[in-house]
FIVOBA-873850 format. One record per residue: residue in three letters; x, z, y of N, C-alpha, C in turn. Coordinates in steps of 0.1 Angstrom, whole numbers, plus 5000, padded with zeros to 4 digits. Atoms other than C-alpha are relative to their C-alpha. Example, Ala and Ser with C-alpha at 12.3 -4.5 7.8 and 13.67 -1.06 7.14 Angstrom:
<pts>
[pt Ala, [5009, 5000, 4988], [5123, 5078, 4955], [5009, 5000, 5012]]
[pt Ser, [4991, 5000, 4989], [5137, 5071, 4989], [4992, 5008, 5011]]
</pts>
This chain:
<pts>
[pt Unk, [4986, 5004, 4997], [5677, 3268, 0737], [5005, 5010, 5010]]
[pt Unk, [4999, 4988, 4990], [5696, 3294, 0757], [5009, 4990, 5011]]
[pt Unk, [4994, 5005, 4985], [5706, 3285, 0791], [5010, 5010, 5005]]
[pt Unk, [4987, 4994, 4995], [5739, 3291, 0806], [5002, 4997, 5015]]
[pt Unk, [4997, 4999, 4986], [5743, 3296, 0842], [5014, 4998, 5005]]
[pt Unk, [4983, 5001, 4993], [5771, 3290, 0867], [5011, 5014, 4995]]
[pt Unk, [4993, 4989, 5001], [5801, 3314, 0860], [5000, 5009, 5014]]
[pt Unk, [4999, 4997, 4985], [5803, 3337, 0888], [5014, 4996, 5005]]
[pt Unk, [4988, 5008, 4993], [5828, 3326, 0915], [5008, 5013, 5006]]
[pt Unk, [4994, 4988, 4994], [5854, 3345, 0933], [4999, 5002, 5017]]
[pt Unk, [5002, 5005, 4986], [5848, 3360, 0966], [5010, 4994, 5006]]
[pt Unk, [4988, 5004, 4991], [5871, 3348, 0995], [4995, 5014, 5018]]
[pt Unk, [4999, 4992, 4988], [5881, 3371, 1026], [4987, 4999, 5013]]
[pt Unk, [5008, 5005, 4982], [5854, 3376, 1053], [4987, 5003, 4986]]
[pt Unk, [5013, 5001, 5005], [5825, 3371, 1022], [4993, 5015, 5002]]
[pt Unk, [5005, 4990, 5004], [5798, 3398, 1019], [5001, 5004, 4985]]
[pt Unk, [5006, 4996, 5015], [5797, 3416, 0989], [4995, 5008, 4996]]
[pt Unk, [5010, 4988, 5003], [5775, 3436, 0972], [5006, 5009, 5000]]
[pt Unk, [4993, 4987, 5010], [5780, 3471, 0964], [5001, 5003, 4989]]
[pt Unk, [4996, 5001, 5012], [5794, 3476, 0934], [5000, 4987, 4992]]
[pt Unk, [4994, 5015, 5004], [5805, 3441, 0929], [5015, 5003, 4992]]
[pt Unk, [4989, 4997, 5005], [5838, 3446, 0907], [5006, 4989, 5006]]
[pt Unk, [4990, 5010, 4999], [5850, 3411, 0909], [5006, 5001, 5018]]
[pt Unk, [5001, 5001, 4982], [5847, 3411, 0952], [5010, 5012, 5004]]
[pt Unk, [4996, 4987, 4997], [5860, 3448, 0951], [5018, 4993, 5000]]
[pt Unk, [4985, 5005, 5007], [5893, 3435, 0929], [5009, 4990, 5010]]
[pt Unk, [4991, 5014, 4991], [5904, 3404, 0951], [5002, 5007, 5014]]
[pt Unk, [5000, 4996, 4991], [5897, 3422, 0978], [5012, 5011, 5010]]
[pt Unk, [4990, 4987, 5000], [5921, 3454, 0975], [5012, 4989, 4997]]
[pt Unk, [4991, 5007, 5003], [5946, 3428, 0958], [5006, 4997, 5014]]
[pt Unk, [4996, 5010, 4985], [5949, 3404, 0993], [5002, 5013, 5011]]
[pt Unk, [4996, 4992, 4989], [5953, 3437, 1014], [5016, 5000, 4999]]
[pt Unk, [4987, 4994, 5006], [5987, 3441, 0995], [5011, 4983, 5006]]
[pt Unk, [4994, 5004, 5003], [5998, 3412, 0994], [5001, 4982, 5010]]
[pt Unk, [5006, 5009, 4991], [6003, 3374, 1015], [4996, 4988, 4993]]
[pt Unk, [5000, 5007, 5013], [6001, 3353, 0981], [4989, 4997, 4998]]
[pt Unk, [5011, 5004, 5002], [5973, 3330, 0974], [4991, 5006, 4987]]
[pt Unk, [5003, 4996, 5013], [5955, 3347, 0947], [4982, 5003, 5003]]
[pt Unk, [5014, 4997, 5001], [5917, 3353, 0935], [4992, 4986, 5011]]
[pt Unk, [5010, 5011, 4990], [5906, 3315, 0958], [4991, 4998, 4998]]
[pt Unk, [5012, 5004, 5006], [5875, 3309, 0936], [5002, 4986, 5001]]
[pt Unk, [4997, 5014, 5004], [5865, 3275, 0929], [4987, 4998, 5004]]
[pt Unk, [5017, 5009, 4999], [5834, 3249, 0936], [5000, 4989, 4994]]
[pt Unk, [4999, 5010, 5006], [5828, 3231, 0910], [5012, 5007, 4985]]
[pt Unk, [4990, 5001, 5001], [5860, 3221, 0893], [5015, 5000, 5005]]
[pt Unk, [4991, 5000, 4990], [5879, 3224, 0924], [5002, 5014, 5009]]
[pt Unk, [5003, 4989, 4989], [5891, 3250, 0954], [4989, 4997, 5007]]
[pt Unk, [5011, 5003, 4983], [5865, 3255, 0983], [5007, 4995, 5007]]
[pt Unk, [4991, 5009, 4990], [5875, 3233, 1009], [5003, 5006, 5008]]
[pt Unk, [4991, 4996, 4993], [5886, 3261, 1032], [5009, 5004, 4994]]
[pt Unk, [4985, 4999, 5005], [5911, 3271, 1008], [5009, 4992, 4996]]
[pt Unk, [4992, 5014, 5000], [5922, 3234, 1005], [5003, 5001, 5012]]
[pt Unk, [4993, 4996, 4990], [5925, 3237, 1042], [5010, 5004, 5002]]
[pt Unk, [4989, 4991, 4999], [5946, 3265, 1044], [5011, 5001, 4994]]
[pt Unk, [4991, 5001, 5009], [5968, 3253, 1017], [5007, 4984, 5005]]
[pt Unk, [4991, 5012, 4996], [5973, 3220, 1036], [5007, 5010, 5017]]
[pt Unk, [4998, 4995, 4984], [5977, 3238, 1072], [5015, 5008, 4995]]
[pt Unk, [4986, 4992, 5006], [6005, 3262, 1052], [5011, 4990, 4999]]
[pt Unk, [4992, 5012, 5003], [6021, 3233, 1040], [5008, 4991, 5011]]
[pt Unk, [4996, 5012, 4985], [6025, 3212, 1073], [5005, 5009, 5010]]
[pt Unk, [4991, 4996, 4992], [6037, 3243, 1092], [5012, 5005, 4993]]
[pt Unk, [4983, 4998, 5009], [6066, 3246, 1063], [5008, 4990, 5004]]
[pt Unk, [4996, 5010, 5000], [6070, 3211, 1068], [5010, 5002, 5019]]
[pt Unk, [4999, 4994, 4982], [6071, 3220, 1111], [5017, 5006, 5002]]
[pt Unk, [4993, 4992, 4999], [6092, 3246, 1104], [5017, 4992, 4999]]
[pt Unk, [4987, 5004, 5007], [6119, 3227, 1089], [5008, 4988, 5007]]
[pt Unk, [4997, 5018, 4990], [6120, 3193, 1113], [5003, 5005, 5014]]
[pt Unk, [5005, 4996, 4986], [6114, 3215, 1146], [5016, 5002, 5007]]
[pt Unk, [4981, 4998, 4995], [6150, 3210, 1164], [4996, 5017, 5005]]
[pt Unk, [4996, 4986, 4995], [6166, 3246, 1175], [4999, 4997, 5015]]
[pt Unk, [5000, 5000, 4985], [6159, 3247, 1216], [5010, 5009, 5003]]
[pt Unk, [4987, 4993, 4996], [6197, 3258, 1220], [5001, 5009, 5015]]
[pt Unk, [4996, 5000, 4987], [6198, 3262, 1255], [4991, 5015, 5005]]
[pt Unk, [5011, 4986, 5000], [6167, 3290, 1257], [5005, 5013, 4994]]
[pt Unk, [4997, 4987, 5003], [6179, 3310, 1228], [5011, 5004, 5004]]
[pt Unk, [4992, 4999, 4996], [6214, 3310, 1244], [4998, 5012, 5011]]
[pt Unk, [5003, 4994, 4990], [6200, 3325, 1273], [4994, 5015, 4997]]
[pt Unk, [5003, 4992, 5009], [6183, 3350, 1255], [5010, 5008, 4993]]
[pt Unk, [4992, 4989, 5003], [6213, 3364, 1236], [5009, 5001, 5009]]
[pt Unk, [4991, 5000, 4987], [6236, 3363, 1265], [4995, 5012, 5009]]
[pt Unk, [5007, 4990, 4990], [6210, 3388, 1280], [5000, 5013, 4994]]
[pt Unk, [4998, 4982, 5004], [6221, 3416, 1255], [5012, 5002, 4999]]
[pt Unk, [4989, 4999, 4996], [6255, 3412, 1267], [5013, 5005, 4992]]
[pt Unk, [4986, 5001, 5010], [6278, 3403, 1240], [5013, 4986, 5010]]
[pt Unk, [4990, 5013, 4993], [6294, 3372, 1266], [4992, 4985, 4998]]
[pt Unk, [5007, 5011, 5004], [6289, 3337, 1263], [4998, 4994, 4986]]
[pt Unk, [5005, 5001, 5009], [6273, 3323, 1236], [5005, 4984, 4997]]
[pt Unk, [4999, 5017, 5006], [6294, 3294, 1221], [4993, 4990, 4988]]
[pt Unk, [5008, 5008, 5002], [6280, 3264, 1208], [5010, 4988, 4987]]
[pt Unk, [4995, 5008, 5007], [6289, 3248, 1174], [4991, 4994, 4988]]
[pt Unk, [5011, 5008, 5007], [6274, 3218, 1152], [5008, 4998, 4985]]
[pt Unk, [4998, 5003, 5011], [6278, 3213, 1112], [5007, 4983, 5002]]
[pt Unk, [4996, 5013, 5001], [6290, 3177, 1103], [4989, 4986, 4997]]
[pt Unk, [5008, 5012, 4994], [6258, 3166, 1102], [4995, 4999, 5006]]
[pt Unk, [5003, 5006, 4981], [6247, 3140, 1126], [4987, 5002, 5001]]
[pt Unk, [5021, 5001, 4996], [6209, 3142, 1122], [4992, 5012, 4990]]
[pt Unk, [5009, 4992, 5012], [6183, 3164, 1104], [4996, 4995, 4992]]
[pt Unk, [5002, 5009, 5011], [6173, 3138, 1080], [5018, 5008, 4988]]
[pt Unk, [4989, 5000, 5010], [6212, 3137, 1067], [5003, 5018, 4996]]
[pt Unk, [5005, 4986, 5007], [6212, 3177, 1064], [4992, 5003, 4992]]
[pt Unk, [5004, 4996, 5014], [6189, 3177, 1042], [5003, 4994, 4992]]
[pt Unk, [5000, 5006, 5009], [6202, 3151, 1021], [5016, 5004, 4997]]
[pt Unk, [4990, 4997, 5001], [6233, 3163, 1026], [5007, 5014, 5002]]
[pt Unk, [4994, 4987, 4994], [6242, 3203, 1023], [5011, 5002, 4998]]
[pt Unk, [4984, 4994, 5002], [6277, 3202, 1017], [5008, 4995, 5017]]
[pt Unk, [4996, 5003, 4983], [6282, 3187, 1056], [4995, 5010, 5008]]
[pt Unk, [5002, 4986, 4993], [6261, 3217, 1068], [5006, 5009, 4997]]
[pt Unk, [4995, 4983, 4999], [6285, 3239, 1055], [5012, 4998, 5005]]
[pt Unk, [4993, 5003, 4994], [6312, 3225, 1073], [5003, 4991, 5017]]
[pt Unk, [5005, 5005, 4986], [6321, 3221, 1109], [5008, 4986, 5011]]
[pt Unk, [4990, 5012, 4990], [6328, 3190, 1135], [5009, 5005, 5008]]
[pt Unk, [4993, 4995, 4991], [6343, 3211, 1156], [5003, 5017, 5011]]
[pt Unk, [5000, 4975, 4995], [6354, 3252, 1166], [5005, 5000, 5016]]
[pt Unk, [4998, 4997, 4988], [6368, 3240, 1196], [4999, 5008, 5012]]
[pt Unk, [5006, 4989, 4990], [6344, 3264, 1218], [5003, 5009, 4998]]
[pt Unk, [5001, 4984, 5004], [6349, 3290, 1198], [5011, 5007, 5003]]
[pt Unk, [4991, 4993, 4993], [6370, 3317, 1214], [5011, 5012, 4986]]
[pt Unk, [4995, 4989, 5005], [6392, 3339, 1195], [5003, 5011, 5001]]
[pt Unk, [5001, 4989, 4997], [6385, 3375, 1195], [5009, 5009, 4997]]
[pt Unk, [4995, 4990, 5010], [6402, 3394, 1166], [4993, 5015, 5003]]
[pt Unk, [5010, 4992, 5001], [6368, 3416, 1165], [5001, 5006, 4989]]
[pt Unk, [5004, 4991, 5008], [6355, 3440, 1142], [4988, 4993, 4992]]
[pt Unk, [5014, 5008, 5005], [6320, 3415, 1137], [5004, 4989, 5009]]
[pt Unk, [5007, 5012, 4986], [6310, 3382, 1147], [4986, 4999, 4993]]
[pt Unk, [5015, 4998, 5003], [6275, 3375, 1149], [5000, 4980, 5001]]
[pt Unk, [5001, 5011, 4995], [6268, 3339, 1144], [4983, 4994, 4993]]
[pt Unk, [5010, 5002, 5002], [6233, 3323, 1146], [4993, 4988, 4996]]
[pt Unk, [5003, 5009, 5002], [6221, 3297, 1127], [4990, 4991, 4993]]
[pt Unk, [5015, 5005, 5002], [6189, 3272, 1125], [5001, 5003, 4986]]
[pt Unk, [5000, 5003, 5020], [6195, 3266, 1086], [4987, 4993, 4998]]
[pt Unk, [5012, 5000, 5008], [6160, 3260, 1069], [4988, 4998, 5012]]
[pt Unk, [5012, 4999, 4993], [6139, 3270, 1095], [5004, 5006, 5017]]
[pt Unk, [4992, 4994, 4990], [6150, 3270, 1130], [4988, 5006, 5007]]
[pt Unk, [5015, 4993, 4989], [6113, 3281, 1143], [5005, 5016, 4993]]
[pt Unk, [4994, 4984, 5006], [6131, 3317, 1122], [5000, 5003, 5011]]
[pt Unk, [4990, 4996, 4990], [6157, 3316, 1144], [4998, 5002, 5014]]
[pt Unk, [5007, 4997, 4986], [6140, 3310, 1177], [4987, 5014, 5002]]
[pt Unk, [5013, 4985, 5003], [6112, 3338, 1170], [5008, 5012, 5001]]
[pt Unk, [4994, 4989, 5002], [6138, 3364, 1158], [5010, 5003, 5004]]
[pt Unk, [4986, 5000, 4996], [6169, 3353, 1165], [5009, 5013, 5010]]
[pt Unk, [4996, 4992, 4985], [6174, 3375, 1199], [5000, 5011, 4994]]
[pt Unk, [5002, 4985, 5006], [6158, 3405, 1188], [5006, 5006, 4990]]
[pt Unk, [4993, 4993, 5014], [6173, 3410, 1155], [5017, 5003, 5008]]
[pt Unk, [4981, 5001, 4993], [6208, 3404, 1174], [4997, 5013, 5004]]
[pt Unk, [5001, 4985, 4992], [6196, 3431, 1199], [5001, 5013, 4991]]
[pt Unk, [4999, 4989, 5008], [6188, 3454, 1170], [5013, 5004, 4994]]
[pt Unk, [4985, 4995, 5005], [6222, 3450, 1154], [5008, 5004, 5010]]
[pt Unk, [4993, 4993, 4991], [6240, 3453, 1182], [4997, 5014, 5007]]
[pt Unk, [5003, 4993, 4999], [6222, 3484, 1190], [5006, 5014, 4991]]
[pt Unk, [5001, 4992, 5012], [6229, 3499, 1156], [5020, 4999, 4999]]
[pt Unk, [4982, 4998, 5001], [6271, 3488, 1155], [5007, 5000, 5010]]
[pt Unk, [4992, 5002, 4991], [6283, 3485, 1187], [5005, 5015, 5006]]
[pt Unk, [4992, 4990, 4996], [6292, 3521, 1189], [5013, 5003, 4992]]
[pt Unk, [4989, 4995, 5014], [6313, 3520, 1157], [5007, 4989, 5000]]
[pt Unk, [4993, 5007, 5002], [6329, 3483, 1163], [5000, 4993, 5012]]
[pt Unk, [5001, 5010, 4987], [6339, 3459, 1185], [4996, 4984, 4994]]
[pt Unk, [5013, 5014, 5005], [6318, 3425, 1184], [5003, 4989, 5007]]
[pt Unk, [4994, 5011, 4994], [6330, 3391, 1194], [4986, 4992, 5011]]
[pt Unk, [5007, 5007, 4994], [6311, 3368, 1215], [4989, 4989, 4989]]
[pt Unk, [5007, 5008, 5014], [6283, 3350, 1193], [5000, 4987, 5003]]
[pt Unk, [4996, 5018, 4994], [6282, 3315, 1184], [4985, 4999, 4989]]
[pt Unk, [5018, 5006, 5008], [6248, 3292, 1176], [5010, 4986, 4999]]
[pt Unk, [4996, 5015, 5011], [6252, 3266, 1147], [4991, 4996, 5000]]
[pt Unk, [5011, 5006, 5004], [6230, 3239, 1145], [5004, 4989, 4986]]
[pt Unk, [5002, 5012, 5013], [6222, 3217, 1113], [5013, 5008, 4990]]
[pt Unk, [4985, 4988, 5007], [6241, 3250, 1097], [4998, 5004, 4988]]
[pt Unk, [5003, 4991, 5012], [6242, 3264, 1060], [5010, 5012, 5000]]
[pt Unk, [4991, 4985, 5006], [6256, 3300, 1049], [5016, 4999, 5006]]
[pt Unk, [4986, 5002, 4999], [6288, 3285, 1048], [5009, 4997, 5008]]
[pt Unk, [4991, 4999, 4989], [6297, 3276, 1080], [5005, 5009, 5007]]
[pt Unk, [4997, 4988, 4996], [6298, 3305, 1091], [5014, 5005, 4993]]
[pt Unk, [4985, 4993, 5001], [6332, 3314, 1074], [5008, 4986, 5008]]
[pt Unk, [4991, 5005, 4994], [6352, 3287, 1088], [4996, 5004, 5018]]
[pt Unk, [4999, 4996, 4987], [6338, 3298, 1123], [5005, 5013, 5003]]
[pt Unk, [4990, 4986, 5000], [6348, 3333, 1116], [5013, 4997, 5002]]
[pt Unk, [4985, 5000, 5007], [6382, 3324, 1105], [5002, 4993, 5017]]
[pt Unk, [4996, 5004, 4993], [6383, 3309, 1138], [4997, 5013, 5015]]
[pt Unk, [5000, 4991, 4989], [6371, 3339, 1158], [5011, 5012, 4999]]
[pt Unk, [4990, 4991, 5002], [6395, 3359, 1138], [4995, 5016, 4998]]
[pt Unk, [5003, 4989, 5007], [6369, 3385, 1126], [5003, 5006, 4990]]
[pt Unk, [5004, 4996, 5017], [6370, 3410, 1098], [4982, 4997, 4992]]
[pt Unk, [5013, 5000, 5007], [6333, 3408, 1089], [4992, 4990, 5004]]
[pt Unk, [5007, 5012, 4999], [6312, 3373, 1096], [4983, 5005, 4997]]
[pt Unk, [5020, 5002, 5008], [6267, 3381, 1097], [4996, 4993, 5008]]
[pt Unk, [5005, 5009, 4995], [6254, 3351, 1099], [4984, 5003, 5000]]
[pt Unk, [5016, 4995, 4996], [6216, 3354, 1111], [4995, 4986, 4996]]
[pt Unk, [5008, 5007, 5007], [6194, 3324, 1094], [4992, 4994, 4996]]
[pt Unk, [5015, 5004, 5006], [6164, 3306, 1090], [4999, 4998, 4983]]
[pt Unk, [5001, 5001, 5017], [6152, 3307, 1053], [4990, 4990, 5002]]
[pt Unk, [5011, 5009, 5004], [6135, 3283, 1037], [4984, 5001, 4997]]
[pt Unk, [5010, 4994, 4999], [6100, 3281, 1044], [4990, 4997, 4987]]
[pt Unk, [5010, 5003, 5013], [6070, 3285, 1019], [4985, 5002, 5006]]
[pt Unk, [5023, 5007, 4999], [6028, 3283, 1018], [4997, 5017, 5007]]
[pt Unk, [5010, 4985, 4996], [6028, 3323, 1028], [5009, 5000, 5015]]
[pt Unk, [4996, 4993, 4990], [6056, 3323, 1054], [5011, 4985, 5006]]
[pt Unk, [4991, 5010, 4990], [6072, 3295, 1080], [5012, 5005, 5006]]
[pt Unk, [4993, 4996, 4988], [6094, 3316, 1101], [5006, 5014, 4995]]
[pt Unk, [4993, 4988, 5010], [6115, 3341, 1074], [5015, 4998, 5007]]
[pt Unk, [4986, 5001, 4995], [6151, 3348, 1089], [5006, 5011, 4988]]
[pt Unk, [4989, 4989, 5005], [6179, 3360, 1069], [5011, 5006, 5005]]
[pt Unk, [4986, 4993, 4996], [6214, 3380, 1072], [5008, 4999, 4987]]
[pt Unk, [4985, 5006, 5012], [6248, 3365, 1051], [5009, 5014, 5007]]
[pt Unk, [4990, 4990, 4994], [6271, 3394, 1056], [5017, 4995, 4991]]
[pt Unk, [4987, 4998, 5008], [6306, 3386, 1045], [5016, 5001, 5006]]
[pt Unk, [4987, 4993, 4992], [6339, 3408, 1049], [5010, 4992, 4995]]
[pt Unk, [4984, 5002, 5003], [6373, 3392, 1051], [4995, 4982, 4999]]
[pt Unk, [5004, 5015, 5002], [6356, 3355, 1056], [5012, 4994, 5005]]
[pt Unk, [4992, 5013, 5001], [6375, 3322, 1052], [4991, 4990, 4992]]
[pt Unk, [5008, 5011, 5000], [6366, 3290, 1042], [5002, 5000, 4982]]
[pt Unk, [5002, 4998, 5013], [6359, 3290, 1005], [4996, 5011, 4993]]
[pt Unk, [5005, 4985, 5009], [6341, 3321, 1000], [4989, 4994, 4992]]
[pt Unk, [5007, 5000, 5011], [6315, 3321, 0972], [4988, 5008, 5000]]
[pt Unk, [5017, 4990, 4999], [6276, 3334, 0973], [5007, 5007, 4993]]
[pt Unk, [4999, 4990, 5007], [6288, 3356, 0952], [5009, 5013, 5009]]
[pt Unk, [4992, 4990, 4989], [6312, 3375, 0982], [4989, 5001, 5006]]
[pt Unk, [5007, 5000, 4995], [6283, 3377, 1002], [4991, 5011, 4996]]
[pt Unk, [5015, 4994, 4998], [6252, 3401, 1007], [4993, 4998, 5008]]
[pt Unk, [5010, 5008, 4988], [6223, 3388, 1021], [4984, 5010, 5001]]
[pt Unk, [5013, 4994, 4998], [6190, 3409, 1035], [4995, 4986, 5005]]
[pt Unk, [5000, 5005, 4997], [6165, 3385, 1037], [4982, 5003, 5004]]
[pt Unk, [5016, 4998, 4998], [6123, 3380, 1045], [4997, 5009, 5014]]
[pt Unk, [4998, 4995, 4989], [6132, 3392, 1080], [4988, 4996, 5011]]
[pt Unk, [5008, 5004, 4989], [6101, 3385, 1104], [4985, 5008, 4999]]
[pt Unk, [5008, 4988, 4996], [6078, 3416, 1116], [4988, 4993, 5007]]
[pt Unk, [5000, 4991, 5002], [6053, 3422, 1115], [4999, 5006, 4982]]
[pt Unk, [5000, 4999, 5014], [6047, 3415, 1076], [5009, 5000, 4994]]
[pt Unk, [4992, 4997, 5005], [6082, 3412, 1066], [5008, 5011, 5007]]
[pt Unk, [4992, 4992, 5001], [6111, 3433, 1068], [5004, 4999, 5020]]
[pt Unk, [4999, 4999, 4985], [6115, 3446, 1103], [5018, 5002, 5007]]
[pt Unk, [4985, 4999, 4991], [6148, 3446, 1132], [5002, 5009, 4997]]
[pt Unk, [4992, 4989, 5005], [6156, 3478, 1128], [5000, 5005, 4986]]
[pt Unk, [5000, 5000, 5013], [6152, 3483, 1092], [5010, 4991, 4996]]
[pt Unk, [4992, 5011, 5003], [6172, 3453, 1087], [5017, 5003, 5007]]
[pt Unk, [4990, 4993, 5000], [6197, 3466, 1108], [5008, 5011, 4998]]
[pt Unk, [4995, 4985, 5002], [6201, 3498, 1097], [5008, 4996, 4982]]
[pt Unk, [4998, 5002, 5013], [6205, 3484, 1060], [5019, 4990, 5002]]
[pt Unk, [4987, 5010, 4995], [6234, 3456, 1076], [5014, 5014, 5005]]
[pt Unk, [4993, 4990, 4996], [6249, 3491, 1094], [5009, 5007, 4985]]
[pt Unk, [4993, 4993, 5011], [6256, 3505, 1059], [5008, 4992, 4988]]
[pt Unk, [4992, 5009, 5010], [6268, 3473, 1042], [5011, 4998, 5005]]
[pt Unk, [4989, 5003, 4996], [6294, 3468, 1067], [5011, 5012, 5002]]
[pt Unk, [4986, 4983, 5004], [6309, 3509, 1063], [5002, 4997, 4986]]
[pt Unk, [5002, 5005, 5012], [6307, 3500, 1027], [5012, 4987, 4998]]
[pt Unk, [4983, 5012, 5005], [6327, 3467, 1025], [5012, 5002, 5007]]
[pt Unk, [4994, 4993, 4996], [6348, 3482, 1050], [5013, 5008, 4990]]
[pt Unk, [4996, 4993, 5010], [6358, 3510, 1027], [5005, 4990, 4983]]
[pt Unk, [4999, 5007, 5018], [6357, 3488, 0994], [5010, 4992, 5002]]
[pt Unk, [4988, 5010, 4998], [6382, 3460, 1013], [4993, 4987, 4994]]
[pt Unk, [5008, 5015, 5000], [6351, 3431, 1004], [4988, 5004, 4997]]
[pt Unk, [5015, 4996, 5000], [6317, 3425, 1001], [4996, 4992, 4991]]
[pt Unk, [5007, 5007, 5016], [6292, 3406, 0974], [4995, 5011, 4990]]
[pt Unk, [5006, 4997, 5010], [6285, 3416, 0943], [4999, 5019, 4994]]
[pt Unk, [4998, 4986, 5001], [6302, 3448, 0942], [4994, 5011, 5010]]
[pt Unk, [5007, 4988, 4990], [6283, 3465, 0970], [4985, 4997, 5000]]
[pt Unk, [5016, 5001, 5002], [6248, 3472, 0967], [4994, 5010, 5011]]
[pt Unk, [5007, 4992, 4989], [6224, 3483, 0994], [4988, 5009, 4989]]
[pt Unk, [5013, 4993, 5007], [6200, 3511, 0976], [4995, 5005, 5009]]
[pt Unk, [5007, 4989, 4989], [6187, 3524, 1010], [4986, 5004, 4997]]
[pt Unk, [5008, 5002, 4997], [6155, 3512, 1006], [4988, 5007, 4982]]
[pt Unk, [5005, 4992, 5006], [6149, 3525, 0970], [5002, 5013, 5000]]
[pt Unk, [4998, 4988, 5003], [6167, 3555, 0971], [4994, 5010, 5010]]
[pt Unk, [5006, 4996, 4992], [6145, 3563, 1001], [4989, 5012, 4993]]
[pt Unk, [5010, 4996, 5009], [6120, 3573, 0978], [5005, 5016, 4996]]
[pt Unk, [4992, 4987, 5008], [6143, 3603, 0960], [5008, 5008, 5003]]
[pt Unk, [4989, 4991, 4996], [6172, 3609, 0978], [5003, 5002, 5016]]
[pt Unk, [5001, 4999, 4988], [6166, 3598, 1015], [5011, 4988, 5007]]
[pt Unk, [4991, 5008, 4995], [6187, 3567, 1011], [5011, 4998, 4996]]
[pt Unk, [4984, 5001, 5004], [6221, 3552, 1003], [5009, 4990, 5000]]
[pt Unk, [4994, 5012, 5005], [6247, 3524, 0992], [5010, 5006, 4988]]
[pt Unk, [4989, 5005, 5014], [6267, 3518, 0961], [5008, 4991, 5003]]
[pt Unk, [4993, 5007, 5003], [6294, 3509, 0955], [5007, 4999, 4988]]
[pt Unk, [4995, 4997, 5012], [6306, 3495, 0922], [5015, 4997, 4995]]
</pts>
């Protein structure tokens, strides 16, 4: 009777493997690339229990990510220290984090602009928890710093404002109240099993209250050192805002190619 042995298993990071192991080799080069669960192996019929681990531990700092109030008062302090002014302070319509999530059409609308000053700037920068306010508190500052680094020779920049319990959206009725041309909202994204703490950038020219994802361009997967880095992020924001500028709006019709056309030409944007 012929006897059938275990299948081979797949390695996991850290194992030894032989030399000239193909399977070990393959997973191995893969997972350098990439932060995506792939190649786990199995015991049994099941994962190894460290990669049940690490798939609950991922999971519970998504969950973290997403409950963890914004510590207003800290990051205030923080952008205030790369000397755009004071950093006003405005809340969506909803009352708790529970009803934000059950409710995102009150995060895109606000209780009150009262703080908000009126500039008639060139940008406003407005920062808000969204998804994941552990983003926002991580990156928040820094990324500000970088943009402001990158536009503040070519515009003038309002005083920023922090939203809490915020979506996309509020950010144009707070523009419309600072009296900007261009509104980039900065963002917690929604977290997943490879990454807690992802920040985005909503850029949109000529904001008011009923704009449409589709006016918008958004750079997003912002948080260095495995995603997309501050200055890179800013430099790509730098060329979307000469761009909608020139075009008279932003969205659909403006495309960032920097990052491919890197490759061929040294860089770019479209506009269609």
């Amino acid at each position: 009777m012929e006897q059938r042995g275990r299948e081979p298993q797949d390695h996991e990071p850290g194992d030894r493997v032989q030399p000239g192991d193909p399977t070990g080799d393959f997973w191995e080069q893969l997972r350098r690339s990439t932060q995506s669960r792939i190649g786990l192996g199995r015991t049994g019929d099941s994962l190894p229990t460290n990669r049940v681990l690490e798939l609950r531990s991922a999971h519970a700092a998504a969950r973290d990510a997403v409950h963890l109030p914004l510590e207003v008062d800290g990051l205030a302090e923080r952008i205030e220290a790369i000397g755009l002014g004071h950093a006003a302070r405005v809340t969506s319509r909803a009352s708790s984090r529970a009803e934000y999530l059950r409710r995102p059409d009150l995060g895109r609308l606000p209780a009150d602009l009262a703080d908000v000053p009126h500039s008639g700037a060139d940008l406003g920068f407005v920062l808000g928890d969204g998804l994941s306010p552990l983003a926002l508190s991580e990156h928040g500052a820094p990324l500000l710093a970088a943009l402001v680094a990158e536009l503040s020779e070519h515009y003038s920049i309002a005083p920023p404002v922090i939203a809490t319990q915020a979506r996309v959206a509020l950010g144009d009725h707070i523009a419309e109240a600072m009296g900007v041309q261009t509104v980039i909202v900065l963002i917690g994204e929604r977290p997943g099993l490879s990454v807690a703490d992802s920040l985005g950038i909503y850029l949109t020219h000529r904001p008011r209250p009923g704009r449409a994802d589709a006016d918008r361009n958004c750079i997003s997967n912002i948080h260095p050192p495995e995603g997309l880095g501050y200055t890179e992020a800013a430099r790509v924001v730098a060329g979307l805002v000469s761009g909608a500028r020139r075009l008279g709006r932003s969205g659909v019709d403006l495309k960032d190619t920097s990052r491919s056309d890197a490759l061929t030409s040294g860089g770019g944007l479209t506009i269609e």
